[in-house]
N, C-alpha and C positions, 0 to 999 in steps of 0.2 A: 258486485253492483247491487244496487237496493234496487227492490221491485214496490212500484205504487200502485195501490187499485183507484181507479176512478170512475166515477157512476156517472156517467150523462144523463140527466132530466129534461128532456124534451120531448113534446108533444106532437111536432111534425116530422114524419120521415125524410125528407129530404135536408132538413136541417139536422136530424141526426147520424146521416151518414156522411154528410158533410164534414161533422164533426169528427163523425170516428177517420175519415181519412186525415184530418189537420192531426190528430192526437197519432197517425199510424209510424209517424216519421219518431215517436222518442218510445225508443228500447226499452224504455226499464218502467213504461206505464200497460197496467190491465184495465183493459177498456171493459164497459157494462154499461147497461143503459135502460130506463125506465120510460114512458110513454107520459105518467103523469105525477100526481103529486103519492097518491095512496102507495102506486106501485113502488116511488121511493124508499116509503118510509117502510113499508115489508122488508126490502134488499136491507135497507141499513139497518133494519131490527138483526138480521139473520144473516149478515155476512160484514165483514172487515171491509172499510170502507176509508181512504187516506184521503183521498182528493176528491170534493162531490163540485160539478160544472151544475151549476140548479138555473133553467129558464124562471124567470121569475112569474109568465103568464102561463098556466097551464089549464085545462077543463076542468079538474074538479075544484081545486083550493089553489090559490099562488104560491109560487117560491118562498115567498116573505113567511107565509103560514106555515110551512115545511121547515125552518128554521125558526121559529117560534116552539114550535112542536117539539124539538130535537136540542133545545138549547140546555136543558136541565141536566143533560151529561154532554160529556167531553164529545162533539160532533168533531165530520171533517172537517178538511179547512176548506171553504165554501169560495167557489168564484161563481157571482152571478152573471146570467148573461141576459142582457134585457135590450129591448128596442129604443127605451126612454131614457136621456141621463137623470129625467126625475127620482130614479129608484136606486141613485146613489148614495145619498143620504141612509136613506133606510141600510141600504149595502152595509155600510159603516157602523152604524147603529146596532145591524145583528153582529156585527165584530166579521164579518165577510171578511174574507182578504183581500178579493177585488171584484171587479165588474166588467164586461164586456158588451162593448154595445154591439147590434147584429146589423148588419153580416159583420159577423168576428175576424178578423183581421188577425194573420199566420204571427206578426210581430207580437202583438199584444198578447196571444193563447200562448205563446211560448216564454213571453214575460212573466205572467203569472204565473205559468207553471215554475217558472226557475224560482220563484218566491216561492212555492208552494215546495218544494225539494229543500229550501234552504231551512226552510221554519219547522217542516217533518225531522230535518237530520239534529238541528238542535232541540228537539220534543226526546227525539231519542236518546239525546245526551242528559237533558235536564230529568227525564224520568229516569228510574233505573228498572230492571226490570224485576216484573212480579214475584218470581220465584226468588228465592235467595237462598244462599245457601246455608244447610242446616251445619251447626256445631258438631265437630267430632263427637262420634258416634251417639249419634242423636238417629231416630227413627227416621226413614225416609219417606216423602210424600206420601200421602193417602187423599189428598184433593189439590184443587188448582183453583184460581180465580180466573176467570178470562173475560176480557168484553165483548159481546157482539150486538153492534149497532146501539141501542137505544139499553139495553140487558146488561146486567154482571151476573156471572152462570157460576156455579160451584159444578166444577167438572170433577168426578169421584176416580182416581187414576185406575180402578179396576175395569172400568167402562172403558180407557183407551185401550183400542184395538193395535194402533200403530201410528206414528209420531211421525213425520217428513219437513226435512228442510225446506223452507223456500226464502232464499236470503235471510237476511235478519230475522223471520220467522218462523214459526213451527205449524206447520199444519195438523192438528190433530182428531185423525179420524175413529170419532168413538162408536161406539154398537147402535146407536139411531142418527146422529148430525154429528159433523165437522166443525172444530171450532179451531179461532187464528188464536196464536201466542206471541206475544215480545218477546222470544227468549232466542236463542241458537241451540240447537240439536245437541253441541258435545256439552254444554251447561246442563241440560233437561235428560242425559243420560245419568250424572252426576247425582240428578236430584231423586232420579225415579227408584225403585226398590231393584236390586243390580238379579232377582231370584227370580223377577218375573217377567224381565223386561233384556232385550240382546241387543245390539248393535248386528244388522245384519248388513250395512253396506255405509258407506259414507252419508249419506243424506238419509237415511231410516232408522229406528225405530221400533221392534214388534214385539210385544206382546206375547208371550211362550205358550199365553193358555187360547192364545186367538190362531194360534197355525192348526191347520187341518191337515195339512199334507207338504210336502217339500217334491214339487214337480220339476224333473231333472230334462234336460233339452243338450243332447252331446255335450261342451264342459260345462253349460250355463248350470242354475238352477234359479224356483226362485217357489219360495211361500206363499201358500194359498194360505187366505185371512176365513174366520167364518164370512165375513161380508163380500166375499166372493172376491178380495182385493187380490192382486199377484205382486209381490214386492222381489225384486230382485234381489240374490245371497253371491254377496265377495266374502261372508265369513268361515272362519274357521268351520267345517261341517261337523267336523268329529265333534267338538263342541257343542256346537246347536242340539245333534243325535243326542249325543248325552242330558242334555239338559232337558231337551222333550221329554226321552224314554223316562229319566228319573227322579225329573220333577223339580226341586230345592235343591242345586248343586253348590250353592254359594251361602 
C-alpha cells in the first residue's frame, strides 16, 4: 500500500481536529498540521510533503501567498479549503487541484483525496526514479539528490547512518536530518557500496561504520547506531561479526 503525507494548514483548532478525524478513516494518509502560513512553509522546506489541505485565510499571509511562495519547485498537490467560492479561480490559477468550501463535507475531502492518490500514482509512473542504475562495474554511489520541501540537498552516502523502507520510499537517516527518497530499499542496496553498507532485515539498511554495538535480547538482536538508533538484525550474524571485526570484506 502507498503511504501519503499530508500537511493540514489551519489556523483554528477546532477545525483542525475536525479535520484530522475526517482524514483518520483513510489508511494509507500521515496526517501533520500547521497553525499558519510560516509554520507551513518550514514543514514543507524540511520534510516530504504528498498532499498539502491549505486554509486559504490564515494570521500571518493567505493560502494563495503560501502557494505563490512554493510554486518555483515541484509543490504538493494542494487542495484549498476556503469559506468563499470566490477563491476558486485563484484555486485554478495556482494549478490547485481542488477546493473545499467549509464546513468540508466527508463526500467532497474524500473526492479529492481519490484525485489526489490518482495523480500522485501516475507522478510516480511518469517520473522515474533518481538513482539509476550504474553500468557494470562502474563505481558505486558517493552522493544522492533528494528533495525536501522547497531544497534539492546533495546527500554524501558516507553521512547515511541507515536506510528504512517506508513503501515506495526510503527514509534516510543521516548523522544530523533525515531525508525522504523515490526509490525502494532492494534498488538503494544495489546502488550503495555493498563494503559499507548490510542488509540487516527486510526493511533496513545500516551502515558498518555507524554500529556501535550489536545488543542481543534472548534470540532477538538488534544494532545500536552512533545516533542512538536500535535497528532490528534477521541477518546472517556471522557475517555482520565478520565484516565489523575486519572491516572490507567484499
Amino acid at each position: 500500500m502507498n503511504l501519503w503525507n499530508l500537511l493540514v494548514v489551519e489556523d483554528e483548532k477546532p477545525a483542525r481536529e475536525r479535520m484530522r478525524r475526517l482524514l483518520a478513516r483513510h489508511n494509507d494518509i500521515h496526517v501533520a498540521e500547521a497553525e499558519d502560513a510560516s509554520q507551513a512553509i518550514r514543514w514543507l522546506d524540511e520534510h516530504q510533503v504528498h498532499i498539502l489541505l491549505l486554509d486559504v485565510q490564515l494570521p500571518d499571509f493567505s493560502g494563495l501567498e503560501v502557494l505563490q511562495r512554493i510554486k518555483e519547485v515541484q509543490p504538493p498537490l494542494t487542495i484549498l479549503v476556503t469559506a468563499s467560492r470566490a477563491h476558486a479561480l485563484d484555486a485554478f490559477e495556482l494549478c490547485a487541484l481542488d477546493y473545499l468550501l467549509k464546513p468540508v463535507e466527508t463526500q467532497r475531502l474524500d473526492g479529492a483525496l481519490d484525485r489526489a492518490r490518482k495523480q500522485l500514482l501516475q507522478l510516480q509512473t511518469a517520473n522515474p526514479s533518481p538513482v539509476v542504475d550504474p553500468e557494470p562495474g562502474a563505481p558505486p554511489l558517493t552522493r544522492i539528490l533528494v528533495r525536501s520541501g522547497m531544497r534539492e540537498l546533495i546527500v554524501r552516502v558516507e553521512d547515511i547512518l541507515w536506510a528504512e523502507a517506508d513503501g515506495n520510499y526510503v527514509n534516510l537517516h543521516c548523522r544530523k536530518e533525515k531525508h525522504f527518497l523515490r526509490e525502494n530499499i532492494g534498488h538503494l542496496e544495489r546502488m550503495l557500496p555493498a563494503a559499507k553498507f548490510v542488509r540487516v532485515n527486510r526493511s533496513a539498511l545500516v551502515s558498518i561504520d555507524g554500529i556501535t554495538e550489536i545488543r542481543h535480547s534472548g534470540k532477538a538482536a538488534r544494532a545500536i547506531l552512533t545516533d542512538g538508533s536500535e535497528v532490528p538484525l534477521t541477518c546472517t550474524m556471522r557475517d555482520l561479526r565478520e565484516r565489523m571485526q575486519f572491516g572490507n570484506m567484499r
